[in-house]
VOGU-127265 format. One line per 10 residues: number of its first residue (from 1); for each residue z, x, y of N, C-alpha, C. Coordinates in pm, 1 decimal. Atoms other than C-alpha are relative to their C-alpha. Example, Ala and Ser with C-alpha at 12.3 -4.5 7.8 and 13.67 -1.06 7.14 Angstrom:
<recs>
1	0.0,89.0,-119.0,780.0,1230.0,-450.0,0.0,90.0,120.0  -6.0,-82.0,-119.0,714.0,1367.0,-106.0,73.0,-77.0,109.0
</recs>
This chain:
<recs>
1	15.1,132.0,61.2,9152.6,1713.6,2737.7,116.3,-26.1,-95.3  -110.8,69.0,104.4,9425.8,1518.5,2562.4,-67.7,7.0,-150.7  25.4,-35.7,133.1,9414.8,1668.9,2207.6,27.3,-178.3,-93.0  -63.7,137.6,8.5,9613.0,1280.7,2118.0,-49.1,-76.8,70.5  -12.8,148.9,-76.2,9406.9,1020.3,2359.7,-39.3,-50.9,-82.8  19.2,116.4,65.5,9347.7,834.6,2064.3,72.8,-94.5,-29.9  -117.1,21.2,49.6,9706.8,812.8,1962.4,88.3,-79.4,128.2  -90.8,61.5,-93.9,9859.0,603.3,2248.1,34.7,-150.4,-119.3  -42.9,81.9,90.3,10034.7,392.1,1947.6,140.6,-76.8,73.8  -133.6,23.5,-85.9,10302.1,147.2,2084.0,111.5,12.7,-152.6
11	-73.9,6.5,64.5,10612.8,264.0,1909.4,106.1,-21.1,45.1  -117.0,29.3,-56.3,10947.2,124.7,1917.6,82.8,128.7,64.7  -68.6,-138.7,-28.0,11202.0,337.7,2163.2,100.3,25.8,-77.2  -145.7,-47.3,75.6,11492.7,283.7,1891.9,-38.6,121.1,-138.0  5.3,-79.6,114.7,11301.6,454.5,1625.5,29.4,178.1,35.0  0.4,-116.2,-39.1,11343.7,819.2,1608.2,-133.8,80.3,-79.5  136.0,-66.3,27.0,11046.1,1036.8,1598.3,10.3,110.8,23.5  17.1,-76.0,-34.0,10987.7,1385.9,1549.1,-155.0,99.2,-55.1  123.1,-66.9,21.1,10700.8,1646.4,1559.7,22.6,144.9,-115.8  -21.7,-116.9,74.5,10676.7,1875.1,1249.6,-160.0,67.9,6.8
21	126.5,-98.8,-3.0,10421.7,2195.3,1248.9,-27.7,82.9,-116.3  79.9,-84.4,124.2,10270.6,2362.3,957.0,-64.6,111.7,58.6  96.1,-58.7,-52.9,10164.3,2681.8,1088.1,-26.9,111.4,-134.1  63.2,-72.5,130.9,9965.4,2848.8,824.8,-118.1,158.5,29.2  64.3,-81.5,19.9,9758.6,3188.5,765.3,-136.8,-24.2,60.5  131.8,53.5,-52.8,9430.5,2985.4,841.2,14.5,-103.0,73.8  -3.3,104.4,-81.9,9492.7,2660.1,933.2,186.2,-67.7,99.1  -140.4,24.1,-115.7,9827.0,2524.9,1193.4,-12.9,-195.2,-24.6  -0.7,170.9,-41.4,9881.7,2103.2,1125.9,124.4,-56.1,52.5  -91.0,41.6,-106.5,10097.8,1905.9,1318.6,-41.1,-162.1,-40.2
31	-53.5,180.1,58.4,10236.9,1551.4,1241.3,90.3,-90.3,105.4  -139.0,94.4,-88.5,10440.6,1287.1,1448.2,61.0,-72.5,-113.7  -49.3,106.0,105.5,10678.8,1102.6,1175.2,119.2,-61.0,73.0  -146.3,11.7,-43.2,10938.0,892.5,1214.1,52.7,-77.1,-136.7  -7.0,-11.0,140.9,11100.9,832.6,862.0,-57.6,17.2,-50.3  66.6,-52.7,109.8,10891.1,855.6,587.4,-199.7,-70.7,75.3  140.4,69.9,-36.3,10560.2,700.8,811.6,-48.0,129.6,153.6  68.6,-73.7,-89.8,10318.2,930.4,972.2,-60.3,-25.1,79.0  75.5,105.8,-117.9,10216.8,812.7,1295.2,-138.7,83.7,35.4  163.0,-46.5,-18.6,9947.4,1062.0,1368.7,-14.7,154.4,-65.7
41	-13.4,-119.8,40.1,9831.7,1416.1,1232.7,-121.0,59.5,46.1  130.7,-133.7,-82.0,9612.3,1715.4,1383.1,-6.4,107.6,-71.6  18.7,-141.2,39.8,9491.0,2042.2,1237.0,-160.5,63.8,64.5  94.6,-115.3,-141.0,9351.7,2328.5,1436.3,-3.2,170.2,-155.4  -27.2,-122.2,67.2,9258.0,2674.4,1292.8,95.9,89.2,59.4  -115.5,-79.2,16.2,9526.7,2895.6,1308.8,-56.4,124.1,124.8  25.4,-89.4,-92.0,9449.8,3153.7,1632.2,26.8,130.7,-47.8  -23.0,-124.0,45.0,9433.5,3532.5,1543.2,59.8,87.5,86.5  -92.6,-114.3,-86.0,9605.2,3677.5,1865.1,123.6,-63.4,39.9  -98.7,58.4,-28.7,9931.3,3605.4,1999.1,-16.1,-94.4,137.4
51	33.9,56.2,-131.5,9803.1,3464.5,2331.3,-11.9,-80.6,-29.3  114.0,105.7,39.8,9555.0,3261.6,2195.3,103.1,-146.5,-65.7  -49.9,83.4,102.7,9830.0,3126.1,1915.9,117.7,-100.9,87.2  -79.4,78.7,-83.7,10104.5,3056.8,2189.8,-57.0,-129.0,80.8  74.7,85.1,-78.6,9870.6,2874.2,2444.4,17.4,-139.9,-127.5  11.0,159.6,95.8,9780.0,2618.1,2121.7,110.0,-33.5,-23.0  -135.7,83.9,80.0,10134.0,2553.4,1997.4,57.7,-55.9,132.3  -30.3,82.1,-155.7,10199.3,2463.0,2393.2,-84.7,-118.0,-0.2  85.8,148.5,-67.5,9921.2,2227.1,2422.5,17.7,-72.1,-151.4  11.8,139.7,97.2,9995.6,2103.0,2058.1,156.8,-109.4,40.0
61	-112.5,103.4,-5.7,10359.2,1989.0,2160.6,-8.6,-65.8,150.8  -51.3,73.1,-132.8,10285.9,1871.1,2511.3,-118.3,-97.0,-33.3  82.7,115.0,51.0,10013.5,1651.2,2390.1,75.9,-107.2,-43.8  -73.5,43.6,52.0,10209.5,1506.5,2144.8,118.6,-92.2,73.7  -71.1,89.4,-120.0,10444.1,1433.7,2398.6,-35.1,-89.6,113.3  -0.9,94.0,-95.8,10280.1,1263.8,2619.4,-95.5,-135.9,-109.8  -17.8,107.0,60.0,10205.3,1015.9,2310.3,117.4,-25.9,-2.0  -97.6,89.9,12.1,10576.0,907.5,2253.6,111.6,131.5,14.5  -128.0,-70.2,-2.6,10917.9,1043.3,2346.3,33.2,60.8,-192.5  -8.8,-77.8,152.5,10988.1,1334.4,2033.0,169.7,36.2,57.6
71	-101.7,-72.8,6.9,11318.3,1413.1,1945.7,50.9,88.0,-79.0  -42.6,-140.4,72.5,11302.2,1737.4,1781.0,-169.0,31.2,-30.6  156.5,-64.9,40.5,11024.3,1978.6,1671.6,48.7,64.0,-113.7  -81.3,-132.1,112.0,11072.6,2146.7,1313.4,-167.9,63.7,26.1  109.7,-120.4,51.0,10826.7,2461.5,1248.0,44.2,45.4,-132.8  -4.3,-107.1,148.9,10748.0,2576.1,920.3,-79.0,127.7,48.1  66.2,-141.0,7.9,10681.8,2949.2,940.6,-60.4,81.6,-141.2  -11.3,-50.8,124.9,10474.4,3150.2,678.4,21.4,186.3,19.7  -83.4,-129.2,32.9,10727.3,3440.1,677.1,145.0,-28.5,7.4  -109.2,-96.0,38.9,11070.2,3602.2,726.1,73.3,-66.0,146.7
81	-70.4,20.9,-195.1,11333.6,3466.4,1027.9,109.2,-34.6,10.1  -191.3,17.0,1.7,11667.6,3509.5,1125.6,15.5,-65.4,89.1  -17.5,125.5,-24.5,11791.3,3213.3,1159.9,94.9,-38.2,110.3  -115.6,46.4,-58.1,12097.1,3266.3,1347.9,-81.1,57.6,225.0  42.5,-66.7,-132.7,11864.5,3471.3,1655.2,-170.7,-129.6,63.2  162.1,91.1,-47.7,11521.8,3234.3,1586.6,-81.1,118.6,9.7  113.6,-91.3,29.7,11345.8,3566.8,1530.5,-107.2,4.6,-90.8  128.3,34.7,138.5,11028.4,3571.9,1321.6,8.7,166.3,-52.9  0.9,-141.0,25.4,11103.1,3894.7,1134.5,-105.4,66.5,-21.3  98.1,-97.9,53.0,10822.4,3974.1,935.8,-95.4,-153.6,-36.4
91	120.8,99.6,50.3,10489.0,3724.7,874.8,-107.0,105.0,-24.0  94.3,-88.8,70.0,10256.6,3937.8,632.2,-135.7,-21.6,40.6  123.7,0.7,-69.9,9936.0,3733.3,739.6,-33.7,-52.1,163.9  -2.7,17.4,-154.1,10024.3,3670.3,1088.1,77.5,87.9,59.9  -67.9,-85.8,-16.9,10148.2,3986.2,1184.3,-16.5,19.1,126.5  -56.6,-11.1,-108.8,10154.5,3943.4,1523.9,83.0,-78.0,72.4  -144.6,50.5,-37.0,10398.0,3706.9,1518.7,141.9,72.7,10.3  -145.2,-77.7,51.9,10647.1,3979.4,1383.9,106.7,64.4,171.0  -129.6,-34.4,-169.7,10957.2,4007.0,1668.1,13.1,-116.3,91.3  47.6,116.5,-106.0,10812.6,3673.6,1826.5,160.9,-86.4,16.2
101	-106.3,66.5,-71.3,11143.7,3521.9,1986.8,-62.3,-157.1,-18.0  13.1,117.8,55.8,11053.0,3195.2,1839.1,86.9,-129.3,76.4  -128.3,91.7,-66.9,11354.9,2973.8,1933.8,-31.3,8.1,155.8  -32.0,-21.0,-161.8,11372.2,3088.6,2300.4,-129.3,-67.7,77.7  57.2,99.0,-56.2,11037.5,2944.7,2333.0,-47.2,-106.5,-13.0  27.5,201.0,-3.6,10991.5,2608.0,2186.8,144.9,-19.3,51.6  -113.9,49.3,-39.8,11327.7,2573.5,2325.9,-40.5,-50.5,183.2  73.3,45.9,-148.5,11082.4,2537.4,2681.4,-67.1,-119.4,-29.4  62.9,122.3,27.0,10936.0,2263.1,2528.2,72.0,-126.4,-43.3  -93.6,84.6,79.2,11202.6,2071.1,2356.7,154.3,61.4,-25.4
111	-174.3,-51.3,-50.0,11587.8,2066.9,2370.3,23.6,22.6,-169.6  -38.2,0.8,143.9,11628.5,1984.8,1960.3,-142.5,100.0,-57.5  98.9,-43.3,92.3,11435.0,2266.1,1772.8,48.5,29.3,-96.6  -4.6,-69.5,99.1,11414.8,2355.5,1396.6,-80.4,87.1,-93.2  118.8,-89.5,26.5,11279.4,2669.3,1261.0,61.8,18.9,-196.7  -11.9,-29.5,154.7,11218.7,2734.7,861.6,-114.8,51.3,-53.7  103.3,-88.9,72.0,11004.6,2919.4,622.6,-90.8,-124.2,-29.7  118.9,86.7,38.9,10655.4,2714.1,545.1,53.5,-67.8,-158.5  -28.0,47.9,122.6,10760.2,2667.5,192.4,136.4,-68.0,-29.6  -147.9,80.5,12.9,11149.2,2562.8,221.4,-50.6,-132.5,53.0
121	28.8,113.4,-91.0,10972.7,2274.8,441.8,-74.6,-68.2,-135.8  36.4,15.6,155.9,10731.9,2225.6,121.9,139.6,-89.7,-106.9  -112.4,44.5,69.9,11043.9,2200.7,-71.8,67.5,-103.1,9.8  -71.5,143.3,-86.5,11202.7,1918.4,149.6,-85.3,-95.9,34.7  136.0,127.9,85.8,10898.5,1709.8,99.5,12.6,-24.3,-107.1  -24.9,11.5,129.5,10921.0,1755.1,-214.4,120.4,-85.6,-69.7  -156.7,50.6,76.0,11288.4,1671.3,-266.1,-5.0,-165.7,45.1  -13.1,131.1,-54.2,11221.7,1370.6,-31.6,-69.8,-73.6,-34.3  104.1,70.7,21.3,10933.7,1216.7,-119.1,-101.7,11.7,-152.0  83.6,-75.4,133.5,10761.0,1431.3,-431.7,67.3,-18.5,-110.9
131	0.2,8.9,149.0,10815.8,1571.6,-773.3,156.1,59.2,-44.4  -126.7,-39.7,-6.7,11167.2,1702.6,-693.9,126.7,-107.9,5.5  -113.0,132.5,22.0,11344.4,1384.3,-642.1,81.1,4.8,-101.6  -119.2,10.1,101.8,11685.1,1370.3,-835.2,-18.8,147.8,-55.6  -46.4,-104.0,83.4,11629.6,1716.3,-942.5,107.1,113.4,63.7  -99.9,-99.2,-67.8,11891.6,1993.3,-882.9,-7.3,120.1,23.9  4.9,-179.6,66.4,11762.7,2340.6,-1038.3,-162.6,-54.3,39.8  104.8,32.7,-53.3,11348.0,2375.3,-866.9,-30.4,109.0,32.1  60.1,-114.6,-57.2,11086.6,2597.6,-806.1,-102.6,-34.0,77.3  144.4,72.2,-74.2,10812.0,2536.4,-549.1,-97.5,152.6,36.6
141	107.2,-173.9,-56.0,10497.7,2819.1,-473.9,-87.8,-18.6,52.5  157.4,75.2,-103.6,10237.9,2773.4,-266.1,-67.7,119.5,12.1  151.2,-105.8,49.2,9903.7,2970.2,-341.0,-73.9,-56.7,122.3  91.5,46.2,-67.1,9693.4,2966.8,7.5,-54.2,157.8,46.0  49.2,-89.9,-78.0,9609.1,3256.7,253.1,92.2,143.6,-74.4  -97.2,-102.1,68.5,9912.2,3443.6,84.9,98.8,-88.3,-90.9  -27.0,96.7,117.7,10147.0,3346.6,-183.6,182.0,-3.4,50.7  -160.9,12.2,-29.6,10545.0,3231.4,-116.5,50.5,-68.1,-51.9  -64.3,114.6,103.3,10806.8,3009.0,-256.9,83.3,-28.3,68.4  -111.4,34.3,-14.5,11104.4,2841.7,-233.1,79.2,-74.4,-117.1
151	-44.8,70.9,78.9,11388.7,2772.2,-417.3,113.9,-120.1,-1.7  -115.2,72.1,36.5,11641.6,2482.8,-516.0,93.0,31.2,-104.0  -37.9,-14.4,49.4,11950.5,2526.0,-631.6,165.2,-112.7,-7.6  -82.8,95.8,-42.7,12212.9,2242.0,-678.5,-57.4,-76.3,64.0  23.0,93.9,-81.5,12012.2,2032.8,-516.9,19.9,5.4,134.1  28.9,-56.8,-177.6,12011.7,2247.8,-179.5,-91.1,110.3,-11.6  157.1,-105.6,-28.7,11731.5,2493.9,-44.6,106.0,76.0,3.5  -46.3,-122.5,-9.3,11842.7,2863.8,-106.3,-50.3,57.0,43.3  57.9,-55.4,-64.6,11747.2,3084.0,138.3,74.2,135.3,-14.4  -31.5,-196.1,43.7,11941.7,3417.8,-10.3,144.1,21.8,162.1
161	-99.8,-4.8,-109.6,12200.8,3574.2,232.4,-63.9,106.0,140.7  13.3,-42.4,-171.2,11934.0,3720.4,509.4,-101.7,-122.3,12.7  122.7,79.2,-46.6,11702.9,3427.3,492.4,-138.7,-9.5,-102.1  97.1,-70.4,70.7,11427.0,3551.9,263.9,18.5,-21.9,-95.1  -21.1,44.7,153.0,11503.0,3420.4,-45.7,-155.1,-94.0,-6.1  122.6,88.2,10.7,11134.9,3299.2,-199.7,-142.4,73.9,13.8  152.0,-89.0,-29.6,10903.9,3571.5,-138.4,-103.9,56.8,-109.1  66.7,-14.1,113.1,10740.6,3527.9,-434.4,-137.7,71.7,-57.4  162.2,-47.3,-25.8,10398.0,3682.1,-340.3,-4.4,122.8,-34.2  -2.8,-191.1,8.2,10542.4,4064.3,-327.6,74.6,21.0,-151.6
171	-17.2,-1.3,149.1,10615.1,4003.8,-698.7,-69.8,99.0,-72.2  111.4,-62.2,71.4,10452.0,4292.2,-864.0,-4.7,-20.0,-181.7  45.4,54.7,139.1,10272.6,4209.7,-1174.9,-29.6,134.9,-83.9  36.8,-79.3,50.2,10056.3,4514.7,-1263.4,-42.3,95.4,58.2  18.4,-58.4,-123.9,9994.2,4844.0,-1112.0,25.3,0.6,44.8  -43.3,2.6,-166.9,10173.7,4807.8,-806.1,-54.4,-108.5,60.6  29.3,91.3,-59.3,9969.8,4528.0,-740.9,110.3,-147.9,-49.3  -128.6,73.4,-2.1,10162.2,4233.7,-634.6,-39.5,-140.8,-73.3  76.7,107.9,17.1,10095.6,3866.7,-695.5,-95.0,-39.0,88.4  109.6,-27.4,-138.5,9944.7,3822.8,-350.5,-130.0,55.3,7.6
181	133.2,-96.7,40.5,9707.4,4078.6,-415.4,-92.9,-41.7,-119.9  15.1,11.0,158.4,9632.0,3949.8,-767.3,-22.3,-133.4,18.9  22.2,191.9,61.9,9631.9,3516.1,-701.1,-44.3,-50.5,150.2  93.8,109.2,-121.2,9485.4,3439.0,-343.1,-133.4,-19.2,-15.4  160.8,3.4,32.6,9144.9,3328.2,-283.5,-107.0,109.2,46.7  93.9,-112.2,-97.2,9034.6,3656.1,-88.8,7.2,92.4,-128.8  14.4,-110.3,100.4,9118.7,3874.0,-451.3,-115.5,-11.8,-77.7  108.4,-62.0,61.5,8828.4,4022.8,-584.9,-23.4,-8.7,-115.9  28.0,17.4,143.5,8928.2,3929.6,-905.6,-78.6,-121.4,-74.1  54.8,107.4,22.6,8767.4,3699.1,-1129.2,87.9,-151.3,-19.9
191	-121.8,153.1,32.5,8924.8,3302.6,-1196.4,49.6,31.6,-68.6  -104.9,-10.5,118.5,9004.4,3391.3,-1537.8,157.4,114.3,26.6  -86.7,-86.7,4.3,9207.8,3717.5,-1425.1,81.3,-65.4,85.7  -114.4,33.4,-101.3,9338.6,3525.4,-1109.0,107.1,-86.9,-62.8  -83.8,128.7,35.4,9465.3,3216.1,-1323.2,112.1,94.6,-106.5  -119.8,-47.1,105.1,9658.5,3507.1,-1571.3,101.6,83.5,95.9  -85.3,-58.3,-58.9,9813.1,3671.8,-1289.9,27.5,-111.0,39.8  -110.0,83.3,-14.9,9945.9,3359.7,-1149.3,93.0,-67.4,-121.7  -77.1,-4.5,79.9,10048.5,3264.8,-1470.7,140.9,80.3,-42.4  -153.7,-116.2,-0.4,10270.0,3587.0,-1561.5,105.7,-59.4,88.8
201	-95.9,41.6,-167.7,10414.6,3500.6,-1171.1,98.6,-63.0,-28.4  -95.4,125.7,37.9,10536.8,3169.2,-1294.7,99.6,8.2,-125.0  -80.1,-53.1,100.0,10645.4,3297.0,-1628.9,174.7,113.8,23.0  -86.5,-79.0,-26.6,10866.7,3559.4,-1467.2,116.1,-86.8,52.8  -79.8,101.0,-104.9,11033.9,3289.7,-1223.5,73.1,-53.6,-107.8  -74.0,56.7,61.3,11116.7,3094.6,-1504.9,108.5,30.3,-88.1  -95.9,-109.1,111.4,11261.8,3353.6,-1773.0,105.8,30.1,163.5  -112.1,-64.1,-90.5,11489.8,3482.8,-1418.0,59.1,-145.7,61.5  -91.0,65.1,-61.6,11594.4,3138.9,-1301.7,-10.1,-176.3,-73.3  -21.8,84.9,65.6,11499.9,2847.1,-1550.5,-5.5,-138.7,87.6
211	19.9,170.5,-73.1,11410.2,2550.9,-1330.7,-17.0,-105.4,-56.9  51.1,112.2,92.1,11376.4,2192.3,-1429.2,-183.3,-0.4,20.2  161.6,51.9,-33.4,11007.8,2159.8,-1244.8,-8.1,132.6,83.4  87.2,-40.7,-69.9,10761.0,2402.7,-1091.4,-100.0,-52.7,69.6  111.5,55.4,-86.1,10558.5,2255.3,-822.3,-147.2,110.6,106.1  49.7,-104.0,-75.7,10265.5,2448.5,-704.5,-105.8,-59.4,119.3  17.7,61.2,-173.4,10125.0,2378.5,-319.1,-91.2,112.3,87.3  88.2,-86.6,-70.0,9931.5,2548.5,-71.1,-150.6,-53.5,-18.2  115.1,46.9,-25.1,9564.6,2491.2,11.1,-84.2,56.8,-82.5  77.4,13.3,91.4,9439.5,2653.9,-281.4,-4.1,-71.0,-141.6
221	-18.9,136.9,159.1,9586.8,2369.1,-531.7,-34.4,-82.5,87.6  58.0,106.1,-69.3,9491.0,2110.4,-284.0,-96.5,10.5,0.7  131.4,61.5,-15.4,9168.7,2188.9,-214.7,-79.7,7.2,-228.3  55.2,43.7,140.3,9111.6,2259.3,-629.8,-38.3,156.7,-2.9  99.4,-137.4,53.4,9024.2,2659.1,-644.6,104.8,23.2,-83.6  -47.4,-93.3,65.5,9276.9,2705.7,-877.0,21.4,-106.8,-94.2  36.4,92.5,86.1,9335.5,2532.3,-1214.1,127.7,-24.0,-4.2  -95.5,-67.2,20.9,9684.4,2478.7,-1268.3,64.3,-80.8,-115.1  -23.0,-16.3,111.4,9689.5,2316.6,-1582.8,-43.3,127.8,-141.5  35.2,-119.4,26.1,9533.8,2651.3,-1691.0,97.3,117.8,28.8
231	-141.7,-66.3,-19.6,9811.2,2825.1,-1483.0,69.0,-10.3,-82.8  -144.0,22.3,107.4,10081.2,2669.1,-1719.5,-30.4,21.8,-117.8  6.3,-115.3,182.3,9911.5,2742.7,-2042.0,36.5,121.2,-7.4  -29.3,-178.4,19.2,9908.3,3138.1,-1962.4,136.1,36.2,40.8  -129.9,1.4,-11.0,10238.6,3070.5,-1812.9,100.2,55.6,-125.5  -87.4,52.0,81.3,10403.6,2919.8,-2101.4,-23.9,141.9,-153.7  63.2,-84.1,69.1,10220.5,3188.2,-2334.7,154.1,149.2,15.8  -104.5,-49.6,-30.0,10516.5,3441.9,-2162.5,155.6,-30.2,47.3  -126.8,66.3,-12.4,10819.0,3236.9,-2129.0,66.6,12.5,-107.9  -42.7,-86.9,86.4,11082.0,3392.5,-2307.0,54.3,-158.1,-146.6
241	-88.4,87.2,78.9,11304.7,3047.9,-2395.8,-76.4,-93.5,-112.8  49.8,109.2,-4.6,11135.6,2792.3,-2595.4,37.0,-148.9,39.3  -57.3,84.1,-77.6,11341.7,2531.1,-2468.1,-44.2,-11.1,171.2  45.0,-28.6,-89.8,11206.2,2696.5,-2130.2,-177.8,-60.9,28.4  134.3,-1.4,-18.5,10867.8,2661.8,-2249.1,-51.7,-160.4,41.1  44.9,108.1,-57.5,10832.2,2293.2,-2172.4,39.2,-27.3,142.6  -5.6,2.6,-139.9,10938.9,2350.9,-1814.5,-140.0,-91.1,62.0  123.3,67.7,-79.1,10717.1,2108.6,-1608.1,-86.7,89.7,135.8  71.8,-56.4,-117.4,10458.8,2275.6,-1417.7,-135.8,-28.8,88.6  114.7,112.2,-43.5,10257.5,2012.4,-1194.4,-34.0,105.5,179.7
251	100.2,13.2,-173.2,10033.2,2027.3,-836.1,96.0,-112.5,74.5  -30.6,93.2,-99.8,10177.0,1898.8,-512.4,-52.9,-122.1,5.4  72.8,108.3,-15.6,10080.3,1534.0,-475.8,36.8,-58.8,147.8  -9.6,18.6,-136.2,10175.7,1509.8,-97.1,-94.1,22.0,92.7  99.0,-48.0,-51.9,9868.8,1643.7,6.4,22.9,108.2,139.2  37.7,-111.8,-108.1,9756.6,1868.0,311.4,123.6,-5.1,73.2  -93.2,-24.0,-59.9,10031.7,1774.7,553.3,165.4,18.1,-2.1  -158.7,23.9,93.5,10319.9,1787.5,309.8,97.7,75.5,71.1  -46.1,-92.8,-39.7,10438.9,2112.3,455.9,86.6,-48.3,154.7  -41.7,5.2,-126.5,10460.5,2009.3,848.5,102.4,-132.4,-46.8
261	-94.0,101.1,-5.7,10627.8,1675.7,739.5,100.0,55.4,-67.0  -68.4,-63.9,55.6,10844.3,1860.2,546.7,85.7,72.6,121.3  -9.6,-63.9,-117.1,10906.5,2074.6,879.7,104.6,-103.5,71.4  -83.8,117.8,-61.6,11052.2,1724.8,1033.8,139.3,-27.1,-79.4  -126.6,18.9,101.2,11337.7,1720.6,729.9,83.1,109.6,26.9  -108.9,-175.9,-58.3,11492.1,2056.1,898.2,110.5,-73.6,80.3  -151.0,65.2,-48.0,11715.9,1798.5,1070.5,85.5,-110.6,-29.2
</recs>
């Protein structure tokens, strides 16, 4: 069954339209945009085997396609991928993506593909549409299934020199335990302890790289399990500068599909 027979939208053929994907830990959404207007959006749960996960990302872009000629597909990935092969190196909660030849096969589906980390895509929402606008120096983190980042620098996404720049999650706080371990919604800990370990997190980021704004994202500031004007108090509590200490540290306001449309700004 056509995942899209609702979506038979007549759109002009001059516009250009492409399909961005959010594929996430739990949930996978998928967007058609064509500038800043979202023509339609889908979310599926996220498949736990590799079979299972391929099959859906086939029937999400040939659907799609047979609503309106796409010219390009971005993917946000949440991990690790060399960029120059389209390899998915390492994805911590989708670890059977790890080695997945990525490129070689949405490249069966579509001639224009672009692949990027879940959160650099984040980031390019952000810059385009969000709380980043006009800024140059930026931190973005997204608290969902696992914890990651991305940064701005100059007013371009830094992705480090293998790609991996942003992995904010394997941050260890205390113990050996990391942030990851310490600020998702599966840790054992209580709110109060989770909201002081993400705090520290953010505190550290800022004392090592001083951003104008912290934006924090992911589906546990969207849906509300985490506080994050509470975050920035315990933050600001360890921030070395005081000049630092008024760093802005707001919630995504792009909502749920920020990420995949974000995904579409990869070209």
């Amino acid at each position: 069954r056509n995942l899209l027979e609702s979506c038979q939208t007549n759109i002009p053929k001059t516009m250009k339209i492409y399909l961005g994907i959010d594929i996430g830990g739990t949930k996978t959404k998928a967007v058609l945009v064509s500038g800043s207007k979202v023509l339609k959006a889908v979310t599926f749960k996220t498949p736990k085997t590799k079979v299972r996960f391929l099959a859906l990302l086939g029937v999400i872009i040939n659907d799609f396609k047979k609503t309106s000629k796409i010219d390009g597909v971005g993917i946000g990935f949440p991990g690790m991928i060399d960029f120059s092969s389209g390899i998915v190196l390492r994805a911590p909660n989708l670890s059977f993506l790890n080695g997945w030849r990525a490129l070689a096969f949405l490249k069966k589906f579509s001639r224009r593909v672009a692949l990027g980390n879940d959160l650099q895509c984040l980031l390019l929402a952000e810059q385009k549409f969000g709380a980043l606008k006009k800024k140059r120096n930026a931190l973005v983190l997204g608290v969902g299934t696992g914890i990651c980042g991305a940064i701005l620098i100059d007013g371009k996404a830094y992705r480090g020199k293998n790609g991996s720049a942003g992995e904010f999650g394997h941050m260890i706080i205390e113990r050996n335990s990391t942030l990851e371990k310490l600020g998702t919604k599966s840790t054992p800990l209580t709110q109060k302890k989770r909201i002081e370990a993400l705090g520290v997190g953010i505190a550290n980021l800022i004392n090592a790289l001083d951003p104008e704004v912290v934006v924090l994202g992911g589906g546990a500031v969207i849906d509300g399990h985490v506080n994050v004007l509470k975050i920035a108090s315990h933050a600001r509590k360890h921030i070395i500068s005081p000049a630092a200490r008024k760093t802005k540290i707001v919630p995504t306001r792009l909502g749920v599909f920020a990420q995949a449309k974000g995904a579409t700004l990869l070209f």
